[in-house]
N, C-alpha and C positions, 0 to 999 in steps of 0.2 A: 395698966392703963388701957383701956378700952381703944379702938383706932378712929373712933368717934372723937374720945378724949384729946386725942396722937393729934389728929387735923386738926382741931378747936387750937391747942398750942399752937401749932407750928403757923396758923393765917394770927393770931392774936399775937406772938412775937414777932412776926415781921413790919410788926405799925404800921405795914402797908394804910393805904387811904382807902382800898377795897374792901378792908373790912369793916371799915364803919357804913359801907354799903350793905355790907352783908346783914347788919341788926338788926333792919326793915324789913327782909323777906321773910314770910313765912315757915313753923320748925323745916319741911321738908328739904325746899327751896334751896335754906341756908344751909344744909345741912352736905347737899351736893355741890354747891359752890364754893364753901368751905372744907369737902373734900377733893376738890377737884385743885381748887388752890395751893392746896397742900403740896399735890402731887408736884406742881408747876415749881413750887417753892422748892420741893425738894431737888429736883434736877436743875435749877437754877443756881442753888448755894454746891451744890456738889463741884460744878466746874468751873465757879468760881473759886473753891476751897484747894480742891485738887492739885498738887502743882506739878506732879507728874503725867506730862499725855498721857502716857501709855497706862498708867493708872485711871486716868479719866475715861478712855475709851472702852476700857472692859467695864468700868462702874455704868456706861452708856449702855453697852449691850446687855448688861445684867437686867437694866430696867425696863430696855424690849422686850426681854425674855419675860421679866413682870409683868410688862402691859398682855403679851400674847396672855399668860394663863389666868386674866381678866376675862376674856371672849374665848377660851380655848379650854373646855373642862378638861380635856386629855393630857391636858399638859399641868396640871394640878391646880389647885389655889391661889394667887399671890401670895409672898409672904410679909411686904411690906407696910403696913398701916394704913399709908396715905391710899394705895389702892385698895386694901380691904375694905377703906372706910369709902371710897368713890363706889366700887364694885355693885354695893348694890342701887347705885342710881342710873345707872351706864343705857337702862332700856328705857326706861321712862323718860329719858330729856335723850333723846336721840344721839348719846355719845360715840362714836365707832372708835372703835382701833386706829383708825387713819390718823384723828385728832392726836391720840396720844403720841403718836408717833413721831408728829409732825412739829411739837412741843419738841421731844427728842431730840429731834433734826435740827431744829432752830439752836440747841445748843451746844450740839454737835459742832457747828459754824463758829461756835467762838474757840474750839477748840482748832481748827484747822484755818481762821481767817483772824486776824486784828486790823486791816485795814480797807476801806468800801471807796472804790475809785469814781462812784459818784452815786447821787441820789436813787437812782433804778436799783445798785445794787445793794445799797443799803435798803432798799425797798421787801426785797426777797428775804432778808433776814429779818426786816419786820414782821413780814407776813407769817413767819413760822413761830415765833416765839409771841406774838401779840395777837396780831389778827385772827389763828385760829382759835389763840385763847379767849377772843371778843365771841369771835360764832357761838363756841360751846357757851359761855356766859349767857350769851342771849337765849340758850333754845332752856336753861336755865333757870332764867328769869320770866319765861313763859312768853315767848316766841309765837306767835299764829301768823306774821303773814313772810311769804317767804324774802321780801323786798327787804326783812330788816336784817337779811344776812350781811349785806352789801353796807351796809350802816355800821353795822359791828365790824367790820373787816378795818372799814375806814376811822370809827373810832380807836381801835387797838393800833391804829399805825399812831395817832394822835400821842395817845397814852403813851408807846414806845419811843416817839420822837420827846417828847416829855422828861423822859426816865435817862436819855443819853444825854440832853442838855444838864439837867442834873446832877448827874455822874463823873461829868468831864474830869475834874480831879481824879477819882477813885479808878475809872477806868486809866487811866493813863499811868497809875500807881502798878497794877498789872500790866501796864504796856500794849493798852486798848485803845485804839480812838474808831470812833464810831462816827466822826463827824467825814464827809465825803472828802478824799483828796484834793476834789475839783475844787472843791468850795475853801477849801484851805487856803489854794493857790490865788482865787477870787480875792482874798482879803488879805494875803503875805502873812500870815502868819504860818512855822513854819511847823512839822513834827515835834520835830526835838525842844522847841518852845511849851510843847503842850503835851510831852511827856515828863519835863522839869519843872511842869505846872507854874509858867511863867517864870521862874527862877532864875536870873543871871538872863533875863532877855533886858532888848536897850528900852530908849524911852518911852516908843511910839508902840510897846508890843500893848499897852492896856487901850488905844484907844482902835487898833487892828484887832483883838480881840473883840472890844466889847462891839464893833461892824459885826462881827461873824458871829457872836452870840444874838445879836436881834435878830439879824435874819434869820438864823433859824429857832428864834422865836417866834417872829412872823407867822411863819412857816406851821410851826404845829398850832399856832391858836387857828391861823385858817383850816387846817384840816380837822377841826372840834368844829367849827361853822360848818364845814363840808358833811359831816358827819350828822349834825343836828338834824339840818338839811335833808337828810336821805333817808331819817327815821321814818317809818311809815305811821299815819296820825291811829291806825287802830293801836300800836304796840307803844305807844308812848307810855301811857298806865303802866304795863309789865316789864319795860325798858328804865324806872327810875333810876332799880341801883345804878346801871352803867351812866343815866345821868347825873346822880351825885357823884359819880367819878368821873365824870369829867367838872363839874364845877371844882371842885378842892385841886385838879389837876390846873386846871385853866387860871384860879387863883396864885397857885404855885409858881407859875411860867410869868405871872403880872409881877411876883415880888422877884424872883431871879432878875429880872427885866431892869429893875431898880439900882440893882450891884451884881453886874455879872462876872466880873471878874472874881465874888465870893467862891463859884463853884470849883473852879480848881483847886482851893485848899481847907472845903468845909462843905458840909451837906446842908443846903437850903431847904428848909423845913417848916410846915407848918404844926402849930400843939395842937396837940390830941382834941381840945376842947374845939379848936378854931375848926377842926374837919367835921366834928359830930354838928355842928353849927350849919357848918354849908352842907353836910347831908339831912340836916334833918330839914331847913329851908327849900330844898327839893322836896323832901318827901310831903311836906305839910302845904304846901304854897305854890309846888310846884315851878317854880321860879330859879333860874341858875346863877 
């Protein structure tokens, strides 16, 4: 299998919603964001997979060691796919070492941190595992003015505030919560309610819950506003994919909204057909 081939599997097995953005871009285009997602993908299932830190942090520095021999010929080739398959796009869409690393980093954090004492600091961990991932996306998707970095930063916190609303069950199956403590205490619901995924709590835990589920659903639909907001009107054309993801994303967050108490013991999902629908309505109409 070719690591063309490698990337192509590994973004088409994750259902992600990114990839039915990826259809619309041109072969080149697709062909770097679907190996650059790869990469994301792969360091993402890794420490999640891993149950061993100490296994998890050498598998971490291995793939620094990958990213350096990306930009580093003296230090050989990469040998993993997903970089061989990025490697040769890395100069044309302005990708540095820093990005990769910074992907790295962000998951690095889940290995050293499972709980964010409030919104700032789960901020900082957005910004490494999302935010960078939105830059690089955008320079991408063909990036000219430099204002629409600022837009993808703030779209990727959108997307990642998205992804942990979603999650709540799954994370807390690992023994994750990602929701801020502050905001916990805000609504009385408590850890151990929402790492039992509601289980054996009393009567009033579904309507304390589903208070802390809206707000920060609130929350992430205004920062998809905030974000729209700050695209710059020349890069809207070259910005679609990240706007069919955020519609299919935004859609996502209106049905959670409906039963949120679902996401603690099941994945709130849209069918495959319902996201090619809202990406391809973007792409043709323009329209979110």
């Amino acid at each position: 299998m070719t690591p063309e081939a490698y990337a192509q599997d590994k973004a088409a097995a994750s259902g992600s919603s990114f990839y039915y953005a990826f259809l619309f871009l041109p072969p080149q285009r697709r062909a770097a964001i679907t190996a650059f997602y790869a990469f994301c993908r792969e360091i993402d299932d890794m420490v999640d997979e891993v149950h061993d830190p100490g296994v998890a942090q050498a598998k971490l520095q291995w793939w620094r060691q990958q990213v350096l021999r990306c930009f580093d010929a003296a230090h050989g080739p990469p040998e993993h796919p997903a970089l061989l398959a990025l490697k040769p796009h890395l100069k044309a869409y302005g990708i540095e070492a820093t990005h990769l690393m910074q992907v790295i980093d962000g998951c690095q954090m889940d290995l050293e941190q499972s709980r964010y004492l409030d919104f700032a600091g789960l901020q900082r961990y957005c910004h490494l595992v999302a935010g960078v991932v939105g830059e690089v996306a955008a320079r991408i998707f063909g990036q000219t003015d430099p204002a629409t970095t600022a837009y993808a930063h703030r779209l990727g916190l959108a997307f990642q505030l998205t992804n942990i609303i979603r999650d709540v069950g799954e994370d807390a199956l690992r023994g994750r919560i990602y929701l801020p403590v502050n905001e916990l205490q805000r609504f009385d619901v408590k850890a151990h309610e929402l790492l039992k995924r509601g289980q054996a709590s009393d009567a009033t835990f579904p309507d304390r819950f589903g208070a802390l589920m809206r707000f920060q659903i609130e929350r992430a639909l205004g920062c998809y506003d905030e974000a729209l907001a700050m695209l710059p009107h020349a890069d809207r054309r070259s910005q679609k994919p990240g706007l069919m993801m955020a519609s299919i994303y935004r859609t996502l967050l209106r049905e959670i909204a409906t039963e949120p108490h679902l996401v603690l013991n099941q994945r709130v999902s849209l069918t495959p057909l319902r996201k090619f629908w809202l990406a391809w309505k973007v792409q043709a109409l323009g329209r979110l």
